[in-house]
TIVEX-912642 format. One line per 4 residues: their letters; for each residue x, y, z of N, C-alpha, C. Coordinates in nm, 2 decimals. Example, Ala and Ser with C-alpha at 12.3 -4.5 7.8 and 13.67 -1.06 7.14 Angstrom:
% TIVEX-912642
as = 1.32/-0.57/0.78/1.23/-0.45/0.78/1.32/-0.33/0.78 ~ 1.28/-0.22/0.71/1.37/-0.11/0.71/1.29/0.00/0.79 $
***
This chain:
% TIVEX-912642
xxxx = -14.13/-11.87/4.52/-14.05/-11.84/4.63/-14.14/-11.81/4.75 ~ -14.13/-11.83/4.88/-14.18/-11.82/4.99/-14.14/-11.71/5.07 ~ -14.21/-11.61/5.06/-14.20/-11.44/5.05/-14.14/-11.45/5.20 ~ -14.27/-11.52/5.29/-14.30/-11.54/5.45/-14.12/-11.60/5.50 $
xxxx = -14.10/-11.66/5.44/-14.01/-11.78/5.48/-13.86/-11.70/5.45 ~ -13.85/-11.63/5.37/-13.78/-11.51/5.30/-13.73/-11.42/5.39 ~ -13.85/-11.32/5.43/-13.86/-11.21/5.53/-13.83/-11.26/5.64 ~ -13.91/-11.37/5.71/-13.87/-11.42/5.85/-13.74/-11.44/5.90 $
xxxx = -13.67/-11.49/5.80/-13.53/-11.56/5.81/-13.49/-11.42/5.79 ~ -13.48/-11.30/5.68/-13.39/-11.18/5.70/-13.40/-11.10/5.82 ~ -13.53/-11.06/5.89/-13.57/-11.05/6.07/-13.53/-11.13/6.13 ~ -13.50/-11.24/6.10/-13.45/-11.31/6.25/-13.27/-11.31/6.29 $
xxxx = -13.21/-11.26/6.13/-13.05/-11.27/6.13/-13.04/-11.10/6.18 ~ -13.11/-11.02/6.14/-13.13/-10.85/6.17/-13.10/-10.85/6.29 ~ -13.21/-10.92/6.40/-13.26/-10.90/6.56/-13.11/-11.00/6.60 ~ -13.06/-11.10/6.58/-12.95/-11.19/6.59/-12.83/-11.06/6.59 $
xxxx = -12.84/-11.01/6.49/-12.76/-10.85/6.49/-12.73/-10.76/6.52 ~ -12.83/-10.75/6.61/-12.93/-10.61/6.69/-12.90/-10.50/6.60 ~ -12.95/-10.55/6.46/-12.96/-10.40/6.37/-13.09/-10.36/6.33 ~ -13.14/-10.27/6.34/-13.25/-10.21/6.30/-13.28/-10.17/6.12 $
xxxx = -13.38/-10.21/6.17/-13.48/-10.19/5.98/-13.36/-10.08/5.93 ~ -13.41/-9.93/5.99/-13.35/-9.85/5.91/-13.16/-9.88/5.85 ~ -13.13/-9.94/5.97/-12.95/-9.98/5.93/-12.97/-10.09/5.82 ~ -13.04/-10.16/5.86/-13.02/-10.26/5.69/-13.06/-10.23/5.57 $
xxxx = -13.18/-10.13/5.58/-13.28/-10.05/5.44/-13.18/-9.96/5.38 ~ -13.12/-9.90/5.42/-13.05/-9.80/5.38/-12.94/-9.80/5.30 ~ -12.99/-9.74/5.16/-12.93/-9.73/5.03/-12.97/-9.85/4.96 ~ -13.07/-9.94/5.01/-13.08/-10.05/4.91/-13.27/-10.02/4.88 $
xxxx = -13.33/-9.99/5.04/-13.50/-9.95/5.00/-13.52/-9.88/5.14 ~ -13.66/-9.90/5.14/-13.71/-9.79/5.21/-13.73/-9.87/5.36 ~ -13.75/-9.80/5.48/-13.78/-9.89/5.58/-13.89/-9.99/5.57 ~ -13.99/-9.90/5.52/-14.11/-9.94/5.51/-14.10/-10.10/5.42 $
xxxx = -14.03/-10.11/5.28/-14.04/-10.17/5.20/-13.95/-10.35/5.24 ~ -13.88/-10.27/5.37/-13.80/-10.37/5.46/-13.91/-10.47/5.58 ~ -13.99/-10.40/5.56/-14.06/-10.42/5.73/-14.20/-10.52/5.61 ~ -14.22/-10.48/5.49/-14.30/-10.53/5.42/-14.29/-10.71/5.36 $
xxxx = -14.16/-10.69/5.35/-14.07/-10.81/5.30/-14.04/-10.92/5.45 ~ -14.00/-10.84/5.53/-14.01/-10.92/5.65/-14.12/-10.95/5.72 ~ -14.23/-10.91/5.67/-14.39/-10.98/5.69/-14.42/-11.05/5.59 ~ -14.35/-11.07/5.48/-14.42/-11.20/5.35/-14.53/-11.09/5.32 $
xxxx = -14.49/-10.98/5.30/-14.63/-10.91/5.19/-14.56/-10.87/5.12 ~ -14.43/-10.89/5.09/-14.39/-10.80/4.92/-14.26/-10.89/4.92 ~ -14.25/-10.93/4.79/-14.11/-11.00/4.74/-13.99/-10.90/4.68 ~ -13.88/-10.94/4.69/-13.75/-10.86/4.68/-13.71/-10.97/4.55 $
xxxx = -13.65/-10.88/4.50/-13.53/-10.91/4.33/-13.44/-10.94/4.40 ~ -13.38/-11.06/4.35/-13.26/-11.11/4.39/-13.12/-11.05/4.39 ~ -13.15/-10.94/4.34/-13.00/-10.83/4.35/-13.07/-10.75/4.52 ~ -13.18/-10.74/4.55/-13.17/-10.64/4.70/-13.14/-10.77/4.77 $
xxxx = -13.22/-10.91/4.74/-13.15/-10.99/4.83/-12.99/-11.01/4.90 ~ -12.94/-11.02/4.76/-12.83/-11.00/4.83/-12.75/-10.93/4.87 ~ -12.79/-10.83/4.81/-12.72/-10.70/4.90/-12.78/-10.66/5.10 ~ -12.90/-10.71/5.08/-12.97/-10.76/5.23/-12.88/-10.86/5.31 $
xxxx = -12.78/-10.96/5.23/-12.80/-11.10/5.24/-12.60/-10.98/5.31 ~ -12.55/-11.00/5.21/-12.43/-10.94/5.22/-12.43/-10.82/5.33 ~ -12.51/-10.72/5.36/-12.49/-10.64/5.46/-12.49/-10.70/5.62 ~ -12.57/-10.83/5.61/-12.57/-10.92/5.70/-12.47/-11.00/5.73 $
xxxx = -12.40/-11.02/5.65/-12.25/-11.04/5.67/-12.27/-11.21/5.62 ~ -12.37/-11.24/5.54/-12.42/-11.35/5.46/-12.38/-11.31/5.32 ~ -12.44/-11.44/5.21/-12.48/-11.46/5.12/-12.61/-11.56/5.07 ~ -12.64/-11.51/5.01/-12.79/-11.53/4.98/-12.77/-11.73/4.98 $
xxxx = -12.70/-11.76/4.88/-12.67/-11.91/4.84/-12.65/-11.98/4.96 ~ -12.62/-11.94/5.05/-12.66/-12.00/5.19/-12.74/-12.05/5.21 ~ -12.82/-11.96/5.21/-12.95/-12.01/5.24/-13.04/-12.08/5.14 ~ -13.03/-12.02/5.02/-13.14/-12.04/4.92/-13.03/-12.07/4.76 $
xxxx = -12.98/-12.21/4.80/-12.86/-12.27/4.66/-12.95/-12.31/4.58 ~ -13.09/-12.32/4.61/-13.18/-12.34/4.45/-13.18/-12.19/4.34 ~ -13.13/-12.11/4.43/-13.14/-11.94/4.35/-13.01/-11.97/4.22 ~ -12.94/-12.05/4.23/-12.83/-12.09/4.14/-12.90/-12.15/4.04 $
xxxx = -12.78/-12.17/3.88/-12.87/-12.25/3.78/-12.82/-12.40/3.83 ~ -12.88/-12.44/3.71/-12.87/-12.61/3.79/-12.74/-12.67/3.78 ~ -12.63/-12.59/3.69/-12.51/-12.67/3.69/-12.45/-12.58/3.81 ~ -12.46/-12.45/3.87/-12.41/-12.43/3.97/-12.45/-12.48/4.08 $
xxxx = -12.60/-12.54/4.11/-12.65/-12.60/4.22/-12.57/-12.72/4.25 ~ -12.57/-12.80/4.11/-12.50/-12.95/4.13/-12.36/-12.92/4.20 ~ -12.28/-12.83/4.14/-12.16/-12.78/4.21/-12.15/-12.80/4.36 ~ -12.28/-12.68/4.41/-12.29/-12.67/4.51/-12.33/-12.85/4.64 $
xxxx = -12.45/-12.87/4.57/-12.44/-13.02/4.62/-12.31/-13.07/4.66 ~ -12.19/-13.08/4.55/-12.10/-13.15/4.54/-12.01/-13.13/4.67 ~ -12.00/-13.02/4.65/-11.90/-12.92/4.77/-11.94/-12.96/4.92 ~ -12.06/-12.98/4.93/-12.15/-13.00/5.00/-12.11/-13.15/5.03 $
xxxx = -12.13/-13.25/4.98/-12.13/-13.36/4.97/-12.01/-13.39/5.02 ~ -11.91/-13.34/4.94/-11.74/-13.35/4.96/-11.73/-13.30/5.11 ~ -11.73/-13.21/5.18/-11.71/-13.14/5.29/-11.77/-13.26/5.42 ~ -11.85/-13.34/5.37/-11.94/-13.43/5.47/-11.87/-13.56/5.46 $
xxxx = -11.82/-13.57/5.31/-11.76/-13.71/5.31/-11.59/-13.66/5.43 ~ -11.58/-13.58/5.39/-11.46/-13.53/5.44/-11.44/-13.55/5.63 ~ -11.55/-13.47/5.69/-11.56/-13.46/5.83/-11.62/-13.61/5.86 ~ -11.65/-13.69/5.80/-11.66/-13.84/5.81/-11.49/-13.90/5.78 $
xxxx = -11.46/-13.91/5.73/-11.32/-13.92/5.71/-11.31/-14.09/5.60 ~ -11.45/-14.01/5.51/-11.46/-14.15/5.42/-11.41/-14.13/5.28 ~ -11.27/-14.18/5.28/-11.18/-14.11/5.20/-11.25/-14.16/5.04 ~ -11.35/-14.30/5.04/-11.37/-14.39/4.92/-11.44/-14.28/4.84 $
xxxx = -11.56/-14.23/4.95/-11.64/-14.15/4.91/-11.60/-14.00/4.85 ~ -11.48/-13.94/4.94/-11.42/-13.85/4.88/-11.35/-13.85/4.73 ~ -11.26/-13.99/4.70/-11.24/-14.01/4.62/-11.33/-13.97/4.43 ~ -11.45/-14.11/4.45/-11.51/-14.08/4.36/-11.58/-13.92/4.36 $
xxxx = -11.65/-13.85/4.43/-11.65/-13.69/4.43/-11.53/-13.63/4.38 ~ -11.43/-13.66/4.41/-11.31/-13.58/4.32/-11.33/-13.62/4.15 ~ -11.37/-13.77/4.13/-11.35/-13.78/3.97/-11.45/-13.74/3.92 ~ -11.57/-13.73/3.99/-11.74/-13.67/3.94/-11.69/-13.49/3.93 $
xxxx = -11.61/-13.47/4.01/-11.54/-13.30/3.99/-11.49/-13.28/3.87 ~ -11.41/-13.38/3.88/-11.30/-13.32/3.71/-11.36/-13.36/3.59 ~ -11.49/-13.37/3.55/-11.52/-13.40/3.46/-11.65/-13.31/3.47 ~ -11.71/-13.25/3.57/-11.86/-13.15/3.56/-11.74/-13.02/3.51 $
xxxx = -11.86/-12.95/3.42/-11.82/-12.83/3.40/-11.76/-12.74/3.50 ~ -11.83/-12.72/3.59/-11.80/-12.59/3.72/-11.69/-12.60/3.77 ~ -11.62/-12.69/3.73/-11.52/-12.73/3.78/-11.37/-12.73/3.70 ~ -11.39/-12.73/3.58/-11.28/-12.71/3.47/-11.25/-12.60/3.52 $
xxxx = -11.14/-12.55/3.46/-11.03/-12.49/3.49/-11.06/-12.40/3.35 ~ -11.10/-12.27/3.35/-11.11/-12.19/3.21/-10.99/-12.10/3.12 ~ -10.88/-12.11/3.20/-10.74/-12.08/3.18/-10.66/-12.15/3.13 ~ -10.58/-12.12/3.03/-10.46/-12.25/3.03/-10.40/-12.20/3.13 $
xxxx = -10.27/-12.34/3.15/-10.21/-12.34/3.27/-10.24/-12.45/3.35 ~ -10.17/-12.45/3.46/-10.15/-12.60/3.55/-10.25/-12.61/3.71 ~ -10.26/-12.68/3.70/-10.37/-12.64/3.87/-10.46/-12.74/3.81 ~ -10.56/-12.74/3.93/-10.70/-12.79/3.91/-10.83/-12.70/3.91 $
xx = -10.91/-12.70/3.87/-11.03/-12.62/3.82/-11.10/-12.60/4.01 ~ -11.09/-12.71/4.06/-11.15/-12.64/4.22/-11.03/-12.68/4.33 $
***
């Protein structure tokens, strides 16, 4: 993971914020350990990420959908994919993405009952 690329982007949505080290460090680490991470000299566990990620009024998967496993990534692709076919208004395209849906796991439905899984 790219520590630099990590820290830069959480300082640049902070200052976008006008919140200070201390308001974002607080209860999750220390200022210092904030200001460390935002220079690419120390890496963060992906539980303070997100909780970094979430006090910023983010989520980590935003930015970084490789942090997912690979059938949640593909999901995310999909969604992705679908939302593009969509604001294009390429319904062919949207089509087959709906049948590639109902057959990936992420997407089943884990309840009995009626509905669709997304």
């Amino acid at each position: 993971m790219d520590f630099i690329a990590i820290g830069g982007l959480i300082r640049n949505l902070r200052k976008q914020q006008n919140i200070r080290q201390e308001e974002l460090a607080a209860g999750i680490m220390t200022r210092e350990n904030l200001s460390k991470i935002e220079n690419g000299k120390q890496s963060v566990s992906k539980e303070k990420l997100d909780l970094l990620f979430n006090r910023l009024g983010s989520a980590a998967q935003v930015y970084f959908p490789y942090m997912l496993d690979e059938q949640d990534f593909e999901a995310h692709e999909m969604r992705i994919t679908f939302s593009n076919a969509e604001a294009a208004f390429d319904t062919a395209g949207m089509e087959c993405l709906i049948k590639a849906m109902e057959v990936h796991p992420s997407f089943q439905q884990h309840s009995s009952g009626g509905g669709g899984g997304f």
